[in-house]
C-alpha angles and dihedrals in degrees: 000000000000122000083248097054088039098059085041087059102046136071139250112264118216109261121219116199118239080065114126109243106227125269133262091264100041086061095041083059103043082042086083093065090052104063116194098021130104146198130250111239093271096032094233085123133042116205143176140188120216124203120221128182086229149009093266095048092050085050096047085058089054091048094043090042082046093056094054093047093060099048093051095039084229115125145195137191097246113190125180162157144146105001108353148065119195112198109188115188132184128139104258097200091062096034096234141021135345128165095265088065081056102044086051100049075062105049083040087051093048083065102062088047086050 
């Protein structure tokens, strides 16, 4: 099983703050199972922009990437309108990146490829 169809398939693990948000380098290198996101200058986010046909269709993404979210407590700023949908993660108790904001860009992905 590839590392992409891996973090699609686990669940988010509760974060505790006073944890250390991955390096520069640890998230350059999960970046690649994650196709289409990116991360901010200091990658400390990891964020990605949908395009949608319409503005439904761009709100259907939110409320599915939403739904997920809430299963997993494991939320994004989600921001959209016509034609797209931009999903940003990144784990706010430890100020940058954990495994989990990485786990969810692929769930979130899955749905694009459903």
């Amino acid at each position: 099983m590839t590392l992409k169809r891996k973090l699609q398939h686990q669940s988010c693990v509760p974060c505790q703050g006073g944890m250390r948000p991955m390096d520069s380098a640890e998230a350059k290198a999960m970046l690649a199972s994650v196709p289409g996101w990116e991360l901010n200058a200091t990658a400390t986010k990891l964020c990605r922009t949908f395009t949608f046909a319409n503005f439904m269709q761009a709100q259907q993404h939110a409320v599915r990437t939403g739904e997920i979210s809430e299963a997993e407590n494991h939320h994004p700023d989600i921001s959209y309108g016509w034609g797209y949908c931009t999903v940003v993660f990144y784990t706010h108790k430890i100020g940058g990146l954990h495994e989990n904001d990485f786990i969810m860009a692929a769930k979130v992905n899955a749905l694009t490829e459903a």
